[in-house]
VMD Tcl script that builds the backbone (N, CA, C; Angstrom):
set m [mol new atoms 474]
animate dup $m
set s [atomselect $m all]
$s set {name element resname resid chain x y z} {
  {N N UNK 1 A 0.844 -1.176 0.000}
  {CA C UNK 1 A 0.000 0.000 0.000}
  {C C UNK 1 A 0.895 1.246 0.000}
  {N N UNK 2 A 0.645 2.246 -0.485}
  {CA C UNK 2 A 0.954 3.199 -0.547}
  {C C UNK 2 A 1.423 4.650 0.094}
  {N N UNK 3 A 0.641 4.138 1.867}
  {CA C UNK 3 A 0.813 5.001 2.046}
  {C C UNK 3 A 1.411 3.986 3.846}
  {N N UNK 4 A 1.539 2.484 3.568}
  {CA C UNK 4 A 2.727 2.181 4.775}
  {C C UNK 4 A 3.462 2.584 5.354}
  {N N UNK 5 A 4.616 3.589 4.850}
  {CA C UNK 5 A 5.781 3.906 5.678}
  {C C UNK 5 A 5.044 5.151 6.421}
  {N N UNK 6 A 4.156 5.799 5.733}
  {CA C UNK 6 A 3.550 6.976 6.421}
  {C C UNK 6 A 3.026 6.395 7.985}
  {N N UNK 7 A 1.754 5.244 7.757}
  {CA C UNK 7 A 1.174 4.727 8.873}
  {C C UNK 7 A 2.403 3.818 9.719}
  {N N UNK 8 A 3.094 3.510 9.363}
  {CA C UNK 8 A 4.103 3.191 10.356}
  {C C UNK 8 A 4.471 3.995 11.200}
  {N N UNK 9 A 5.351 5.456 10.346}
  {CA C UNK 9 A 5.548 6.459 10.949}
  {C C UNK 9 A 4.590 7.151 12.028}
  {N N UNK 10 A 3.024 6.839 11.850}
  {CA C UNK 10 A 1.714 7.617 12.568}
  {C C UNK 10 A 1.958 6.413 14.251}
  {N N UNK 11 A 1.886 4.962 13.650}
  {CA C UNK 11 A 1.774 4.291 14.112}
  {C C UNK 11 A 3.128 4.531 15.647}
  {N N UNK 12 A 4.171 4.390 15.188}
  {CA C UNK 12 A 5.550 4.364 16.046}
  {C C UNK 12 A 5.465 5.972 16.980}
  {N N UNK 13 A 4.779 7.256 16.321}
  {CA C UNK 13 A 4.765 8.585 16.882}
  {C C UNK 13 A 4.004 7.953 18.034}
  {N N UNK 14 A 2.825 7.783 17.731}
  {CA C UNK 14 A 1.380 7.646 18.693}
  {C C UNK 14 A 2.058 6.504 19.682}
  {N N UNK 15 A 2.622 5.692 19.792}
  {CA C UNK 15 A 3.121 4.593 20.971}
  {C C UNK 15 A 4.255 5.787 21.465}
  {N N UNK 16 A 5.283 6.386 21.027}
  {CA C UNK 16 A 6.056 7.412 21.737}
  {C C UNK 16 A 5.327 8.117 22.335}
  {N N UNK 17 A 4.437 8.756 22.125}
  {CA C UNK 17 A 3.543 10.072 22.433}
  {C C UNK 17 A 3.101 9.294 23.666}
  {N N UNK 18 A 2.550 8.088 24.025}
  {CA C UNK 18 A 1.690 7.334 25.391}
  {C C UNK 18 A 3.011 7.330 26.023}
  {N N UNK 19 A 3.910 7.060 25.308}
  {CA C UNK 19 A 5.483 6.743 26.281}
  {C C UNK 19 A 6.083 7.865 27.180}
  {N N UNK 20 A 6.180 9.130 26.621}
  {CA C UNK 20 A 6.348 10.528 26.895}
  {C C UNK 20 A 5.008 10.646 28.270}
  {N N UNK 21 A 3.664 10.189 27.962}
  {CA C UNK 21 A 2.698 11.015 28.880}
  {C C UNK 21 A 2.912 10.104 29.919}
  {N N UNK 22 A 3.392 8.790 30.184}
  {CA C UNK 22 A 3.815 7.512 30.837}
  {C C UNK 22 A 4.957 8.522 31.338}
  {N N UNK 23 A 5.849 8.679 31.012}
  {CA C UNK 23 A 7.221 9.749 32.181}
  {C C UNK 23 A 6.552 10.575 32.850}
  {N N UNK 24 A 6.168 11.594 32.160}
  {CA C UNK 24 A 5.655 12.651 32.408}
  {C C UNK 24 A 4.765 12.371 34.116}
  {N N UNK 25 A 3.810 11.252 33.858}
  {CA C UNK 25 A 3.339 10.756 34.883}
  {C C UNK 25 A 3.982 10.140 35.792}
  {N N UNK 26 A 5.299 9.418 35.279}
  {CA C UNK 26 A 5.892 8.891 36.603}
  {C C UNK 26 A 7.046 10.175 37.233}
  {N N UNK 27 A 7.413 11.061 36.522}
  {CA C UNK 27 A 7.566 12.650 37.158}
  {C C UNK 27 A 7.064 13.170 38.018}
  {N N UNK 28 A 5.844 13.517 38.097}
  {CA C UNK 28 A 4.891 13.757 38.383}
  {C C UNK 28 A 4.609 13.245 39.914}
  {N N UNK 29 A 4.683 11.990 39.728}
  {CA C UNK 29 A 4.530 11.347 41.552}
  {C C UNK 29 A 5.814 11.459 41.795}
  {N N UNK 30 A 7.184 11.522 41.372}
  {CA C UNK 30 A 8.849 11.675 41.954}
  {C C UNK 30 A 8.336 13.299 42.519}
  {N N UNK 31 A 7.437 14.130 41.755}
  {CA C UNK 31 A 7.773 15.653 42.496}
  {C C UNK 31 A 6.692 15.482 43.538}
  {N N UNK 32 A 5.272 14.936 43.641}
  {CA C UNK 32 A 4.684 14.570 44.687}
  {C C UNK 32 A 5.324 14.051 45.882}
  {N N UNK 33 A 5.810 13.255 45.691}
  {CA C UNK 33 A 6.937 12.536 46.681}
  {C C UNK 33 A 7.639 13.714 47.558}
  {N N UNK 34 A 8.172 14.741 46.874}
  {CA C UNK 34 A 9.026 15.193 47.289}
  {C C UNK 34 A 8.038 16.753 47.904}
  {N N UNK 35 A 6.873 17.269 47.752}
  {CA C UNK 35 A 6.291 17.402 48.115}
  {C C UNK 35 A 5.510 17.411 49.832}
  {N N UNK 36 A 5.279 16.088 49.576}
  {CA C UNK 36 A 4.935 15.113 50.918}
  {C C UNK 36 A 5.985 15.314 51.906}
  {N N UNK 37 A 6.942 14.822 51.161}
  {CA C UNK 37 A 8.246 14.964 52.362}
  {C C UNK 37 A 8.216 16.531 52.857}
  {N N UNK 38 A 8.441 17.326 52.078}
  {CA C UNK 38 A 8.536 18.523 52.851}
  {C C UNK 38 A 7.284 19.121 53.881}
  {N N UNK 39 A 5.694 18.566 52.972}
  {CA C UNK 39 A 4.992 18.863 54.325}
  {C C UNK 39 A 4.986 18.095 55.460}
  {N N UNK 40 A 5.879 16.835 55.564}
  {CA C UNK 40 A 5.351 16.034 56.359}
  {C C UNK 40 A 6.684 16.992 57.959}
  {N N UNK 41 A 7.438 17.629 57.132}
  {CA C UNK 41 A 8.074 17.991 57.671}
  {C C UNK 41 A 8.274 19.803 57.817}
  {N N UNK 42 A 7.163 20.211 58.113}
  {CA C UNK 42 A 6.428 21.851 57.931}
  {C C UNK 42 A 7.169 22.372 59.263}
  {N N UNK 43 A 7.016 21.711 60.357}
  {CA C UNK 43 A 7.551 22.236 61.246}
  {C C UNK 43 A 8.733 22.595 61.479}
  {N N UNK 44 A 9.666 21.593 60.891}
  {CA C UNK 44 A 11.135 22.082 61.121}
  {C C UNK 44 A 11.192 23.125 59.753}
  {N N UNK 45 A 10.345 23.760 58.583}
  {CA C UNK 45 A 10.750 24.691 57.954}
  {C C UNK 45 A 10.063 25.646 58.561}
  {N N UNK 46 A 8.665 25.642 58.806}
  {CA C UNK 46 A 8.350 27.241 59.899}
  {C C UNK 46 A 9.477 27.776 60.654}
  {N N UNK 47 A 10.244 26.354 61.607}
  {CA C UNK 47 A 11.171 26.949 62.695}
  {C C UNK 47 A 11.761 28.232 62.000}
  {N N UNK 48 A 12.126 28.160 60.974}
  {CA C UNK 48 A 13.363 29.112 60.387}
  {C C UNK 48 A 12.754 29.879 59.670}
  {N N UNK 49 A 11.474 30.680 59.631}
  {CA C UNK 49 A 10.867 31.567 59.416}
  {C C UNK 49 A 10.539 32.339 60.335}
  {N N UNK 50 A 10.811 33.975 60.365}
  {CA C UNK 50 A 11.570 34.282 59.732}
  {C C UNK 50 A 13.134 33.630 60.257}
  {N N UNK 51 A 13.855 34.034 59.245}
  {CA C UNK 51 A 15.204 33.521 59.261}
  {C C UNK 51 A 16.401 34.405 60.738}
  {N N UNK 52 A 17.155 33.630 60.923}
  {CA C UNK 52 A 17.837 34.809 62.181}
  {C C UNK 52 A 19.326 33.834 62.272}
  {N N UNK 53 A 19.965 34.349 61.289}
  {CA C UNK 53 A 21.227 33.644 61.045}
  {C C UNK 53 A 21.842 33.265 59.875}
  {N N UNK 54 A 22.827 32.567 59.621}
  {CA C UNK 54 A 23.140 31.999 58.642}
  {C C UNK 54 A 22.650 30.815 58.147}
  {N N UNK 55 A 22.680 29.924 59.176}
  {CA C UNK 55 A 21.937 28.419 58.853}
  {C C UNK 55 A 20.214 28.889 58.716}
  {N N UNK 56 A 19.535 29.374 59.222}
  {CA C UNK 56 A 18.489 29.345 59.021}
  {C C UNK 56 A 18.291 30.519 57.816}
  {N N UNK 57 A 18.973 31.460 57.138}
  {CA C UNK 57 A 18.814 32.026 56.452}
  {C C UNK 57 A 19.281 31.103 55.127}
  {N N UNK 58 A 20.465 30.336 55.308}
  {CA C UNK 58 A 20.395 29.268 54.181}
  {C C UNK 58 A 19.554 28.261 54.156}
  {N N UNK 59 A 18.978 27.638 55.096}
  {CA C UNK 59 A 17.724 27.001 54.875}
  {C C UNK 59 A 16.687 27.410 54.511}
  {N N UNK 60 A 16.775 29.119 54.608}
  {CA C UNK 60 A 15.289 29.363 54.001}
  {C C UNK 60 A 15.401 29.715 52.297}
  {N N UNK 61 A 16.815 29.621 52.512}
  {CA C UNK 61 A 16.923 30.226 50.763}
  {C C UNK 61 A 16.745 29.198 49.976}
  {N N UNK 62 A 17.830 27.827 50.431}
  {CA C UNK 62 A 17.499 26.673 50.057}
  {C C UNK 62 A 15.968 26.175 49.739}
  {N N UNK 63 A 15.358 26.224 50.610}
  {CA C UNK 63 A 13.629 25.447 50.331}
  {C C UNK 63 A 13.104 26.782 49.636}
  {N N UNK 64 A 13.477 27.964 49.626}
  {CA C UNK 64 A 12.501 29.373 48.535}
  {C C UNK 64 A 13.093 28.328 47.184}
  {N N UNK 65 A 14.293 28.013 47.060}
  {CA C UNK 65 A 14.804 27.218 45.585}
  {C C UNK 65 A 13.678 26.071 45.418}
  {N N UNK 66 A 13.912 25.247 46.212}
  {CA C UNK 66 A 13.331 23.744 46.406}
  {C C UNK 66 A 11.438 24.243 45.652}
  {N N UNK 67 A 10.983 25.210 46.528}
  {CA C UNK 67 A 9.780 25.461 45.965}
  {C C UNK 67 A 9.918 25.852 44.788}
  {N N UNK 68 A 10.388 26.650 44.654}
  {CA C UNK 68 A 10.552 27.863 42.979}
  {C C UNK 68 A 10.126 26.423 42.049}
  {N N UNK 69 A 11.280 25.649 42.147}
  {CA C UNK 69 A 11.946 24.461 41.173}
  {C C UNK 69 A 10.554 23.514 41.294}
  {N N UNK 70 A 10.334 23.095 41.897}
  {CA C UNK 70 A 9.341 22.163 41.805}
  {C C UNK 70 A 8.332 23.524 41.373}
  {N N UNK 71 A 7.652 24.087 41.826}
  {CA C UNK 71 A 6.572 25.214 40.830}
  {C C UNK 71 A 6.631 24.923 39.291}
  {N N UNK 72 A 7.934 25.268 39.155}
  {CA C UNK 72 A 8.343 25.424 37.537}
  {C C UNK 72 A 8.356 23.898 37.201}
  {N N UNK 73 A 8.880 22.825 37.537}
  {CA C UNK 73 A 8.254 21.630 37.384}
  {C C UNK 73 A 7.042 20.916 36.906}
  {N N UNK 74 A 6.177 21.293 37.535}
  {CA C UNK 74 A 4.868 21.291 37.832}
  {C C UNK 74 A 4.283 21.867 36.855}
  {N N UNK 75 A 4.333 22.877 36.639}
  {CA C UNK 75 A 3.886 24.009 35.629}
  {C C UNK 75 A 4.123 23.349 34.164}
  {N N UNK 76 A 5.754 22.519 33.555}
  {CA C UNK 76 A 6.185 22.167 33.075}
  {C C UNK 76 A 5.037 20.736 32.417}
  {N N UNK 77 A 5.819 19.942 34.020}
  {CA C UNK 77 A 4.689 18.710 33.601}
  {C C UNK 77 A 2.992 18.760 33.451}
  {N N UNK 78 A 2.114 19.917 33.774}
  {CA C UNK 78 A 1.101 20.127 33.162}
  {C C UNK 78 A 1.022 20.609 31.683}
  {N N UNK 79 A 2.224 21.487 31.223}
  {CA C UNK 79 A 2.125 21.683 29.818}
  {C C UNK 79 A 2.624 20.520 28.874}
  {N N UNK 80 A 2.565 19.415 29.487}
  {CA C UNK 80 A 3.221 17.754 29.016}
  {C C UNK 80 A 2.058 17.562 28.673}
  {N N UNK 81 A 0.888 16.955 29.680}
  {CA C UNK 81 A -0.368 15.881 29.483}
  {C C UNK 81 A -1.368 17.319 28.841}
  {N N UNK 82 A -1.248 18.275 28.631}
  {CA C UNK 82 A -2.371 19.044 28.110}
  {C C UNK 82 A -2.737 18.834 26.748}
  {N N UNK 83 A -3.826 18.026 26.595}
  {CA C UNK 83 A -3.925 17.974 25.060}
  {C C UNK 83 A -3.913 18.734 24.094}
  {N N UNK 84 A -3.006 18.508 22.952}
  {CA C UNK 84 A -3.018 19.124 22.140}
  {C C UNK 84 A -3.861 18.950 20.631}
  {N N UNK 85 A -4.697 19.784 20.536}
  {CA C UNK 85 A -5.118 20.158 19.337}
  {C C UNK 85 A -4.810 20.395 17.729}
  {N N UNK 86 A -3.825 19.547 17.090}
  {CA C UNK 86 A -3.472 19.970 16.024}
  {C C UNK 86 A -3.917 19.594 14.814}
  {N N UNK 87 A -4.121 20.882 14.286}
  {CA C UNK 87 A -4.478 20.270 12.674}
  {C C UNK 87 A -4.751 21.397 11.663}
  {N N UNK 88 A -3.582 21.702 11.214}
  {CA C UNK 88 A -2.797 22.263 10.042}
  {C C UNK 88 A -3.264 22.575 8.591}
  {N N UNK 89 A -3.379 20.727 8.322}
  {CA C UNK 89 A -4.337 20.605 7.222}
  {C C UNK 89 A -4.932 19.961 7.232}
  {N N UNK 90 A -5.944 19.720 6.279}
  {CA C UNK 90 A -6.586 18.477 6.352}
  {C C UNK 90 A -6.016 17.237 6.450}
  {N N UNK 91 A -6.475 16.194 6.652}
  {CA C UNK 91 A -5.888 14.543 6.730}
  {C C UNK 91 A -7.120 13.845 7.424}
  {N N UNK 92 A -7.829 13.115 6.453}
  {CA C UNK 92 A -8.431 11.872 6.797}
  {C C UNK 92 A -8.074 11.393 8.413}
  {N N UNK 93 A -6.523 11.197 8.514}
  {CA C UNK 93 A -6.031 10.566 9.689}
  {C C UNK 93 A -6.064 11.303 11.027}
  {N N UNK 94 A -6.566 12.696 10.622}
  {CA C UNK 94 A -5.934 13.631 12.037}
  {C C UNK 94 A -7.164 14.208 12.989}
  {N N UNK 95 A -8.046 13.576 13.557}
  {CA C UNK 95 A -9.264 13.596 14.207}
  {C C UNK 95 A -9.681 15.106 14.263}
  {N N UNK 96 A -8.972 15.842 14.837}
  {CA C UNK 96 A -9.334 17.699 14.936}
  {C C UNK 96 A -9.666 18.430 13.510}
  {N N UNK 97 A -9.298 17.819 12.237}
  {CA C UNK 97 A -9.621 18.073 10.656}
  {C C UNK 97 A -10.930 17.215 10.633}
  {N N UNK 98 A -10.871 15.932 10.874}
  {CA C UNK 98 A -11.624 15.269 10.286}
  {C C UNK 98 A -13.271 15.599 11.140}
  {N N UNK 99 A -13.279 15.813 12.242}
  {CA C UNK 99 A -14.487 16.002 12.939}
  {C C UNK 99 A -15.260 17.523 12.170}
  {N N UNK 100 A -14.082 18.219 11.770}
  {CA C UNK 100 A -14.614 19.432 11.293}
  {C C UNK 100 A -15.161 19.394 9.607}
  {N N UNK 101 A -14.852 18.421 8.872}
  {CA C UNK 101 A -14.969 17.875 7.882}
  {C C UNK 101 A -16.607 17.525 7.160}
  {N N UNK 102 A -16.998 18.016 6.339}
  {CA C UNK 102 A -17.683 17.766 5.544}
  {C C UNK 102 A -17.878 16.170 4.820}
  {N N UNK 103 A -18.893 15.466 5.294}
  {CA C UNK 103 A -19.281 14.223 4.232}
  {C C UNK 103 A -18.477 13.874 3.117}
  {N N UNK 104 A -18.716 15.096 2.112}
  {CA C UNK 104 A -18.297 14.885 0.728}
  {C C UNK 104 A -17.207 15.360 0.853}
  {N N UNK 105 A -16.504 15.815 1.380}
  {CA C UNK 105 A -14.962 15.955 1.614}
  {C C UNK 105 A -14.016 14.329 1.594}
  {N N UNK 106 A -15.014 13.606 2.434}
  {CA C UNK 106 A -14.409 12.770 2.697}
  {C C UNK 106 A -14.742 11.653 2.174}
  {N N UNK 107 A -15.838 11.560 1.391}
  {CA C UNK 107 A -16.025 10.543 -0.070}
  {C C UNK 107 A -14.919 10.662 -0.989}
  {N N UNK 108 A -14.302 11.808 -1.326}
  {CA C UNK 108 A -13.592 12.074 -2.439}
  {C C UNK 108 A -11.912 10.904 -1.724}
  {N N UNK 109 A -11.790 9.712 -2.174}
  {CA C UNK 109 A -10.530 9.244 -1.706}
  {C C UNK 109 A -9.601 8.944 -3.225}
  {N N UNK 110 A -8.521 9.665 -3.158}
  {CA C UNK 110 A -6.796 9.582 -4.479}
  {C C UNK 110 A -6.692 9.165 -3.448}
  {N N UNK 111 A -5.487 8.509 -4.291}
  {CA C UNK 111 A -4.527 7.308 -3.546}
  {C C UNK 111 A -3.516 8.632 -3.203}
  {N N UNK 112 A -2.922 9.481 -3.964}
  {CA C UNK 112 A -2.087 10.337 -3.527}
  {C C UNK 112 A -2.432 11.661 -2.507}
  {N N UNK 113 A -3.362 11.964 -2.280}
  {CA C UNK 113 A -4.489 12.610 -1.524}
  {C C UNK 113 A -4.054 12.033 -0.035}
  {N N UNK 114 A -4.804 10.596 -0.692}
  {CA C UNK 114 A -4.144 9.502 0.823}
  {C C UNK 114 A -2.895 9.583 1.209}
  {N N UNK 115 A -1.856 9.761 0.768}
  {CA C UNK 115 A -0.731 9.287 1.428}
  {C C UNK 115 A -0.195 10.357 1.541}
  {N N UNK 116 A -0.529 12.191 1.611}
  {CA C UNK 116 A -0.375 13.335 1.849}
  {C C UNK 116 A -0.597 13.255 2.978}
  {N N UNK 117 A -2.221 12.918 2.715}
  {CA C UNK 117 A -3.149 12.958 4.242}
  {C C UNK 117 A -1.770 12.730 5.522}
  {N N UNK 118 A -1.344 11.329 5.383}
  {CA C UNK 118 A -1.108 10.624 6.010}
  {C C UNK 118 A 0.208 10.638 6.488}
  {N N UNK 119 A 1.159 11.611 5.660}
  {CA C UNK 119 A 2.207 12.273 5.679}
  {C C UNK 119 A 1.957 13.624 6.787}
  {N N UNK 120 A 0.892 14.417 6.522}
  {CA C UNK 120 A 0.788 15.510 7.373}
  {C C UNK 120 A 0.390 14.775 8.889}
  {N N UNK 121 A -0.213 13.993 9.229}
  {CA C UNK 121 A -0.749 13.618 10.057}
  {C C UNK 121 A 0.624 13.201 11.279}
  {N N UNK 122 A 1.429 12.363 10.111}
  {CA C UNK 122 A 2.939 11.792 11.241}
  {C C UNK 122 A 3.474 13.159 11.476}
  {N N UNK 123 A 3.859 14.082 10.148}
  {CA C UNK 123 A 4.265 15.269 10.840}
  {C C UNK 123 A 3.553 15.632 11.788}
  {N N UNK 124 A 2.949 15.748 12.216}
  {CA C UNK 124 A 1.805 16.336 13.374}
  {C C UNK 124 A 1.760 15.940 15.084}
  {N N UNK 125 A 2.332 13.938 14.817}
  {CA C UNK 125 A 2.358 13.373 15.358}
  {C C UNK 125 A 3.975 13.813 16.195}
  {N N UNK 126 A 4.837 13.805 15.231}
  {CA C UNK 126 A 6.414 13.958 15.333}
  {C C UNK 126 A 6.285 15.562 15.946}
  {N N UNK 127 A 5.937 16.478 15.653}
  {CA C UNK 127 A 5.574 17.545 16.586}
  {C C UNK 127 A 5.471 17.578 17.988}
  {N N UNK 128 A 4.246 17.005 18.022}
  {CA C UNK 128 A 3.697 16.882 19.298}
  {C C UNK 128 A 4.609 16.068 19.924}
  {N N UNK 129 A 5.238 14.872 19.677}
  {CA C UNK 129 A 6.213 14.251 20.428}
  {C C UNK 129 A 7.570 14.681 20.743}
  {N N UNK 130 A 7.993 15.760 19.916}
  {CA C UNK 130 A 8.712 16.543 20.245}
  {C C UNK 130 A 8.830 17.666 20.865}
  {N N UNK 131 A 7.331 18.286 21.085}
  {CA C UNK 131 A 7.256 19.296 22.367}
  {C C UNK 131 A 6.723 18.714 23.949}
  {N N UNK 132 A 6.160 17.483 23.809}
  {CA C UNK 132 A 6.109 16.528 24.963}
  {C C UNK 132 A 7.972 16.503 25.369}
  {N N UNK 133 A 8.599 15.710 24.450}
  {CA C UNK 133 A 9.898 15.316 25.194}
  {C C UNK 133 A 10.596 16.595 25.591}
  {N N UNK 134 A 10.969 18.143 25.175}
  {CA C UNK 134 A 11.090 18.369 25.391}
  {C C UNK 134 A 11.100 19.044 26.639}
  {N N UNK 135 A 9.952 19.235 26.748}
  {CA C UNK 135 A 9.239 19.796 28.135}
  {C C UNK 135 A 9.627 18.787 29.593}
  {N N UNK 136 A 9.080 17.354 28.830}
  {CA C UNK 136 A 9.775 16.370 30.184}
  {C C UNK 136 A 11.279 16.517 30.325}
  {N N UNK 137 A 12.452 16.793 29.763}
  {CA C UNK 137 A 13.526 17.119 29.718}
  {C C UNK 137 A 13.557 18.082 30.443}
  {N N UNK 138 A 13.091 19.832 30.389}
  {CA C UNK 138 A 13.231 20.908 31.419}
  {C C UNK 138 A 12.310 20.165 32.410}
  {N N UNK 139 A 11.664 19.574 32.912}
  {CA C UNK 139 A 10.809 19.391 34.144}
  {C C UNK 139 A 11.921 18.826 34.728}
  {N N UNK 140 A 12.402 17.707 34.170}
  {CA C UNK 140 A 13.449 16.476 35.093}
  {C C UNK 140 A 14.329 17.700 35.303}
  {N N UNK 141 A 15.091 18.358 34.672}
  {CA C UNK 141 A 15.620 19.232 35.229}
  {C C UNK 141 A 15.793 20.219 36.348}
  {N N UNK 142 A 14.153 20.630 36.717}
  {CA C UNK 142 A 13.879 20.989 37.197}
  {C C UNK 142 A 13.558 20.475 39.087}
  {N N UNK 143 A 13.277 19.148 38.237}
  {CA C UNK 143 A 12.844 18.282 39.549}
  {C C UNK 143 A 14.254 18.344 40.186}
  {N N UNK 144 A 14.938 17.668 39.711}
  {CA C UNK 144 A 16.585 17.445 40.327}
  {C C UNK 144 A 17.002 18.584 40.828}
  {N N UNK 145 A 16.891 20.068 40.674}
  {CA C UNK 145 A 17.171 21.283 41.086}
  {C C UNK 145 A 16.634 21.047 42.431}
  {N N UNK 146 A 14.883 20.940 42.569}
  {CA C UNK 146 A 14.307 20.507 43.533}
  {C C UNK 146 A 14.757 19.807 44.899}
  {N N UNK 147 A 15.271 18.803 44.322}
  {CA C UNK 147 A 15.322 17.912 44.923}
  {C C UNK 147 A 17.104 18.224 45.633}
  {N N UNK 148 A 18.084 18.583 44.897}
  {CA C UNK 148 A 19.291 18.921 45.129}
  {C C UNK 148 A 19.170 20.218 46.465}
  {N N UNK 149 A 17.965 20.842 46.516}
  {CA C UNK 149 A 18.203 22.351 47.170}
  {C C UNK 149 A 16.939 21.803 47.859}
  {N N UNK 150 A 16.215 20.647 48.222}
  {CA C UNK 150 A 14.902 20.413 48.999}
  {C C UNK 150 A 15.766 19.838 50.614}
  {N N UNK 151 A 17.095 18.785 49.920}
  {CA C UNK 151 A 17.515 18.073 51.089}
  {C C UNK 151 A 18.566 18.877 52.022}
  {N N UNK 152 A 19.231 19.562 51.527}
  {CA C UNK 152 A 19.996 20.262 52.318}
  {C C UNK 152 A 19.423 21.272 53.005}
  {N N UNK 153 A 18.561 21.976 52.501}
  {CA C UNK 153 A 17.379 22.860 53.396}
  {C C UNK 153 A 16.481 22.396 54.521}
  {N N UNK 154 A 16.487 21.119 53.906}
  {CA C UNK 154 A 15.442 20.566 55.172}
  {C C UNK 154 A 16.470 19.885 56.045}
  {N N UNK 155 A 17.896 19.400 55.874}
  {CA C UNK 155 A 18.941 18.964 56.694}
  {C C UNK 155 A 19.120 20.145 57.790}
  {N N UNK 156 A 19.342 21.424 57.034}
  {CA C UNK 156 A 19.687 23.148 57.717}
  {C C UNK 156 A 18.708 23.201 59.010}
  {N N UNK 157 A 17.311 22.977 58.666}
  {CA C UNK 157 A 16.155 23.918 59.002}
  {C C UNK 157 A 16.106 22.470 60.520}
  {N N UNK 158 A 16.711 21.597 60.417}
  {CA C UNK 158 A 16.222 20.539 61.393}
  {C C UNK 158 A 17.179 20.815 62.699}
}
mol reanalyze $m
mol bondsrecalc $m
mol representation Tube
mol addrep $m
């Protein structure tokens, strides 16, 4: 068929794309985690509010980081799972075209028509999987910032 390597290509994006929202989600509970820990431990960061020293002024700077970082995290990994809407051009294959689509639009089937379609559609796919990975890339980043400036603050503040 004609337009195989295309649906391969649709095919292999769309299993990446579940793979990406699969991190994204197991991210997601690593910054929860880390979360938990710090409220479970509220009291020893109040102690050092306000700050009156060095250690408690670096513990408070430390966890202002620890929060910032996980915020921006967070923020990050919600712009991961937010669905995205794309559709450029038309394509048989690309649900946000096709719902908007006319009947007789979509009686009319070329074989070369088809395998355009089906070409724009992986591009579309390859997009989106590339602003997913990216984003999980600055989050993990972010998390680890977190997490690097969560433990020594809460070591300080104890």
């Amino acid at each position: 068929m004609p337009t195989d390597d295309a649906r391969f290509a649709m095919n292999q994006f769309s299993t990446l794309i579940v793979n990406a929202d699969t991190k994204a989600a197991l991210l997601t509970t690593a910054l929860m985690l880390l979360v938990v820990q710090a409220t479970a431990r509220h009291r020893d960061i109040t102690a050092v509010l306000p700050p009156d020293g060095p250690a408690e002024w670096a513990a408070a700077l430390l966890l202002a980081a620890a929060t910032g970082s996980a915020a921006v995290a967070l923020t990050t990994l919600l712009l991961v799972i937010r669905p995205a809407i794309v559709g450029c051009e038309f394509s048989r294959y690309s649900w946000p075209t096709l719902a908007r689509a006319s009947l007789g639009r979509l009686d009319g089937y070329h074989a070369d028509a088809d395998r355009r379609e089906a070409w724009v559609t992986a591009q579309t796919l390859a997009r989106i999987l590339d602003r997913k990975l990216r984003r999980i890339r600055v989050a993990f980043w972010w998390w680890l910032t977190a997490v690097a400036t969560l433990i020594p603050g809460l070591v300080l503040a104890a």
